[in-house]
Structures are given as C-alpha cells and as structure tokens.
C-alpha positions in Angstrom: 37.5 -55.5 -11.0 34.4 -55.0 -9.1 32.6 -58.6 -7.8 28.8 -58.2 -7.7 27.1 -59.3 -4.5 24.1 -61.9 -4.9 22.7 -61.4 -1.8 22.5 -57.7 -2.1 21.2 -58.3 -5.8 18.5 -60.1 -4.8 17.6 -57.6 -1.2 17.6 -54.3 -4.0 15.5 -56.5 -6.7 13.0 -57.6 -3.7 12.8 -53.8 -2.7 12.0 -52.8 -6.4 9.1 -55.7 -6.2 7.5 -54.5 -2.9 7.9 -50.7 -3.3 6.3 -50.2 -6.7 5.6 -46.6 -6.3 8.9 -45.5 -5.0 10.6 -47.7 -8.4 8.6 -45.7 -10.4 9.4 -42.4 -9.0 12.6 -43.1 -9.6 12.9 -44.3 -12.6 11.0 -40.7 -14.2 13.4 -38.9 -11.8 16.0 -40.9 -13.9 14.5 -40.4 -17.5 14.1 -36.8 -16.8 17.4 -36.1 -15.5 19.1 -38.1 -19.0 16.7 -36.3 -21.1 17.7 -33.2 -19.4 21.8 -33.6 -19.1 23.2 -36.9 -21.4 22.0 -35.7 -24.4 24.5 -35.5 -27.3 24.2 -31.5 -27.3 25.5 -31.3 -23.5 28.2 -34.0 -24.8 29.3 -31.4 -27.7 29.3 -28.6 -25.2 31.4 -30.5 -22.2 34.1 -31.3 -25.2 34.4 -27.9 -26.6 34.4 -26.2 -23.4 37.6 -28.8 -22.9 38.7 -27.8 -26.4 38.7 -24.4 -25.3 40.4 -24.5 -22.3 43.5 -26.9 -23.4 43.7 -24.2 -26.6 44.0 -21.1 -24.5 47.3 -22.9 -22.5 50.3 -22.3 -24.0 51.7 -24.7 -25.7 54.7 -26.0 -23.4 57.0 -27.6 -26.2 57.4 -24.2 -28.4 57.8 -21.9 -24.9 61.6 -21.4 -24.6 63.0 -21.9 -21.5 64.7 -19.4 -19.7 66.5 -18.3 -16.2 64.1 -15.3 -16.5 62.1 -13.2 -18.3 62.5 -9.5 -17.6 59.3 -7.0 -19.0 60.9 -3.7 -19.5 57.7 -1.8 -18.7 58.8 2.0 -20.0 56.3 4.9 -20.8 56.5 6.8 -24.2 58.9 9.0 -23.5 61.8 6.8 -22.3 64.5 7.6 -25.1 66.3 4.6 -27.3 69.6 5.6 -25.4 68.3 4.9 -22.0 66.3 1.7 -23.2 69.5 0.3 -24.9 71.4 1.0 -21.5 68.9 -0.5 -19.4 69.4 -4.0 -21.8 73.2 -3.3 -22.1 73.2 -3.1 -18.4 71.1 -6.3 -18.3 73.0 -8.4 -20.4 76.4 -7.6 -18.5 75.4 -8.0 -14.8 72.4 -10.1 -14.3 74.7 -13.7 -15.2 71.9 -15.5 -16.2 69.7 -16.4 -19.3 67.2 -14.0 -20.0 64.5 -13.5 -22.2 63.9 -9.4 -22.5 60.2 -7.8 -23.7 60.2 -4.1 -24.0 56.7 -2.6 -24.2 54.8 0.5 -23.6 51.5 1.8 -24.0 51.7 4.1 -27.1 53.5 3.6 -30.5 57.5 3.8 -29.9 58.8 4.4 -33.1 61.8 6.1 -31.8 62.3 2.7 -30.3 62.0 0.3 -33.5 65.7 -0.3 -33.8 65.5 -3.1 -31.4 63.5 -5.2 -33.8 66.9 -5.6 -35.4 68.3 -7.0 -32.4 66.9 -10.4 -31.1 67.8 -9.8 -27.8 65.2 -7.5 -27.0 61.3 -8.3 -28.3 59.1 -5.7 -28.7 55.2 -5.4 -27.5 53.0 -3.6 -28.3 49.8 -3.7 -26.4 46.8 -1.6 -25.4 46.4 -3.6 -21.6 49.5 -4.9 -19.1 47.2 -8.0 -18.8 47.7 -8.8 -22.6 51.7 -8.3 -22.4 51.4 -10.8 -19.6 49.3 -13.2 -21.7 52.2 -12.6 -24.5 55.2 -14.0 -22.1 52.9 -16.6 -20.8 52.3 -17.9 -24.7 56.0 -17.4 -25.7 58.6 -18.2 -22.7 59.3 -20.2 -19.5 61.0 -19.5 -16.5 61.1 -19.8 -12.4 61.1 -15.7 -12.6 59.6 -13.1 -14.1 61.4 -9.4 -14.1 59.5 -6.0 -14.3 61.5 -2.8 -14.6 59.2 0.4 -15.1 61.9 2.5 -15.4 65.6 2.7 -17.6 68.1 1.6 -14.8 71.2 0.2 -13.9 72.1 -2.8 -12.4 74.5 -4.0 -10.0 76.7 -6.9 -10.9 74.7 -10.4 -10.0 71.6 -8.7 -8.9 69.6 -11.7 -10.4 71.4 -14.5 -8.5 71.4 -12.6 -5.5 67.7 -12.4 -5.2 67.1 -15.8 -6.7 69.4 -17.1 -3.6 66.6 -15.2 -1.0 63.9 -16.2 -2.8 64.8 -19.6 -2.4 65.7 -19.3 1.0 62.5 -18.0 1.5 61.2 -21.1 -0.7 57.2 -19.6 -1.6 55.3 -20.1 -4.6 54.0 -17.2 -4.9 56.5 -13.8 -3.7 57.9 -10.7 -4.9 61.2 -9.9 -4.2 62.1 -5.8 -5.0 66.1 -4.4 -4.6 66.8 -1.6 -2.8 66.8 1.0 -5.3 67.5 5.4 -5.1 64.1 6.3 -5.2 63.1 8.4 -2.3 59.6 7.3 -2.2 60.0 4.1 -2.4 59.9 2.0 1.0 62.6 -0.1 -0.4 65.3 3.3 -0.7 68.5 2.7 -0.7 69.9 7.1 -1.5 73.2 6.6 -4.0 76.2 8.7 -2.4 78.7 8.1 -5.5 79.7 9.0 -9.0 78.0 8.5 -11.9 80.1 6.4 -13.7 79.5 2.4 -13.6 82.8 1.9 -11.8 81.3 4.0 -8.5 78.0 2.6 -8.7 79.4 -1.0 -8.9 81.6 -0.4 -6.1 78.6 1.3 -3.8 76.4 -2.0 -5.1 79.7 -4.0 -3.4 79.7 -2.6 -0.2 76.0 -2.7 0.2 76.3 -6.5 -0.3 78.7 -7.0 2.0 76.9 -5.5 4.7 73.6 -6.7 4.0 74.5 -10.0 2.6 71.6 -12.6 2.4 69.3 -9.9 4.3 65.9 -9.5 3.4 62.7 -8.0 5.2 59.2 -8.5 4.4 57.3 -4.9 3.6 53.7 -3.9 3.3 54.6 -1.7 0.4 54.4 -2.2 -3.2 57.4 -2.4 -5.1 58.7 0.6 -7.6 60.9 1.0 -10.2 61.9 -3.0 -10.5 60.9 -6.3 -9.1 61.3 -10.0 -9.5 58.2 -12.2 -9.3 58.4 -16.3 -9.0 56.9 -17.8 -12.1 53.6 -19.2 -10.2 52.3 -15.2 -9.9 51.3 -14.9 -13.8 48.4 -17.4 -12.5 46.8 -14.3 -11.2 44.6 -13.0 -14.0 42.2 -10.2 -14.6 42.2 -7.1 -16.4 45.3 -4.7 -15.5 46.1 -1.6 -16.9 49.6 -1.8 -15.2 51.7 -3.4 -12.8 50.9 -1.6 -9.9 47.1 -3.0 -10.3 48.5 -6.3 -10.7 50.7 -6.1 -7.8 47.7 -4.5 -5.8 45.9 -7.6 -6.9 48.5 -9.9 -5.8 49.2 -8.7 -2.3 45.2 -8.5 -1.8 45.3 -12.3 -2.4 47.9 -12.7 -0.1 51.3 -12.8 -2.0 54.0 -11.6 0.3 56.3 -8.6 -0.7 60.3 -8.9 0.2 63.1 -6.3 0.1 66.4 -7.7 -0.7 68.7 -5.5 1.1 71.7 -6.9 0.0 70.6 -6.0 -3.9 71.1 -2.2 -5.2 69.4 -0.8 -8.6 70.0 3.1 -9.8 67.3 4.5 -11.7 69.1 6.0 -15.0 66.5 8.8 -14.5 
C-alpha cells in the first residue's frame, strides 16, 4: 500500500492556492474529459467490445486435442476412391493422432459417405478463411496439415518433419516434403512401381540419404504442407491456401523443405 507524503500534500495544495487560474483550467479540462469518456455508455461499450472478443475465442475446454490436424483441401472433382485412399494412407503411415477435415469449394455429394465415418469431418464452406476458423473452433494441436491434392504418404512422414521442425524450433514455419511434382521447387521425380511396397521402399532410401536434412526455399509449397499451430493467428480473407501462404511468407514466415520426407501425388 501506497503511503501519502505530507510534505508534498501540502507543496500541491499551496500550488492550487497561489495559481487559481491554472486550478481552474484544469479542473474544466477534467470535467470535460469525464463528461466526454466515464460515462456509463462508454462503460457498456468497453464491456461488450470485451464480451465480444472473449466470445469469438474458441472455447479451449471443448477443443480436442490432437498430434495434428490435417485439412484435406481437394477440388470437386477428386473422386471418393482417391479421397478414401488419401485417409487410408493417412491413418496407416503418419503414427500419430490426427484429426482429419475434408472440404472443397462446391457440393461433394459423391463424397457424403464419409459422414458415416468419424474419422474424417466434412466442411463445407464458401471461403478457405472460414474452414480455418472451423479447426480453430473445434481442435487443438502443435500442427496443422494441408494436402490439396489425393496422395500417398510415406511411412512416418509426420514424425519426420515434426523432428526438423523442432530442430529448427520457430513459432511460426512451414515445413513441405519433397513430393513428384515437377513444378514444384520441393521435387523429388518417383523412379518406382506403383504399388505401396515400391513407393515405401523409394520413401526409405530417400530417408536414409537425406536424413534430418532440410533447406530453407523462397517458394511456396504444393500439393502438402505442415504448418506449426501459431500460423492460424494470421487472419484475413483467403480464398485458398496459396493466398494464405502468400500472406504468411509476406509477414515473414519461413518456408522449409524436408528432404528426408517423400509424398506421391495419387494423381
């Protein structure tokens, strides 16, 4: 607790006596600026804006919690058979708890079968911003997953980049795999088979001879990335995730390529 001074009391009372013109200046200065800003109505307004604000949080006790989240991010035309083996493919090499969205732009009828599996949530929304907001609402997790196309993944992809990311130990990054997609600047080119068997055994050998590698690119990422959790705090109004990622590396989020990780697009 605060002690009052006496001596400075009585120098600030004796100023009030002696300047009786500056006092009174200051005391309208005062009226006018409670009149003006402590009035009940600016109050009311400073406690819903509060309101407001704690409302449009998400409410952390009925987010469940999760290794990751992956948004499957597919077009229209992506088939049921190549969205169920993008999940399949999920479930069986990632080695991790995931929560899995599946949205798209347009009405996916074709795709309405997963409603009866709880693995995989569907969404259904006009903007990429308010599929975003969705997660946020619903789930937790240190990473967030976007795939934007059907693909296959190599056996403990997800713990392999969650090892560089924290050895790289940022806030705010984006780690993409190398994946067979000619333009992307994170290409890896797939010499083998089609069968899961080759593919696993190419993913293999690409980890053992880029194990714990990773290089920091300029590019965006395509096709599949994995974002830390701290990333969804950059809001605005994206039609996609390339103009979220555009946003992101504009305010300064780096980009990584995890050699040692391989994706195949199923497509």
């Amino acid at each position: 607790m605060l002690e009052p001074s006496v001596d400075e009391l009585v120098r600030q009372l004796r100023h009030v006596v002696q300047n009786r013109d500056e006092a009174l200046h200051k005391g309208k200065e005062g009226r006018r600026r409670a009149e003006g800003y402590w009035t009940w109505k600016h109050a009311a307004d400073r406690a819903l804006e509060r309101i407001e604000a704690v409302r449009r949080k998400p409410i952390v006790r009925f987010q469940e919690k999760v290794d990751g989240v992956v948004l499957l991010n597919f077009e229209a035309s992506v088939s049921f058979e190549e969205a169920r083996a993008t999940v399949e493919s999920l479930l069986r090499n990632s080695y991790a708890n995931l929560k899995i969205y599946l949205h798209t732009n347009e009405q996916f009828t074709h795709l309405a079968e997963f409603d009866r599996d709880l693995v995989v949530q569907l969404v259904n929304s006009a903007s990429f911003s308010s599929t975003l907001a969705t997660i946020c609402r619903e789930a937790l997790a240190p990473y967030l997953v976007i795939a934007s196309s059907p693909m296959q993944f190599s056996k403990h992809w997800f713990p392999q980049i969650r090892s560089i990311a924290e050895r790289i130990s940022s806030e705010s990054l984006v780690i993409t795999p190398s994946v067979d997609l000619k333009v992307a600047a994170h290409c890896v080119e797939y010499s083998g088979n089609s069968d899961d068997r080759s593919f696993q055994q190419f993913a293999r050998l690409l980890w053992r001879n880029y194990r714990g590698q990773y290089e920091q690119i300029s590019a965006l990422p395509m096709a599949c990335a994995v974002l830390t959790w701290s990333c969804l705090k950059n809001k605005g109004d994206f039609l996609n995730e390339t103009e979220w990622f555009e946003s992101l590396r504009g305010n300064g989020t780096r980009i990584f390529w995890a050699k040692d990780t391989f994706v195949k697009v199923l497509r």
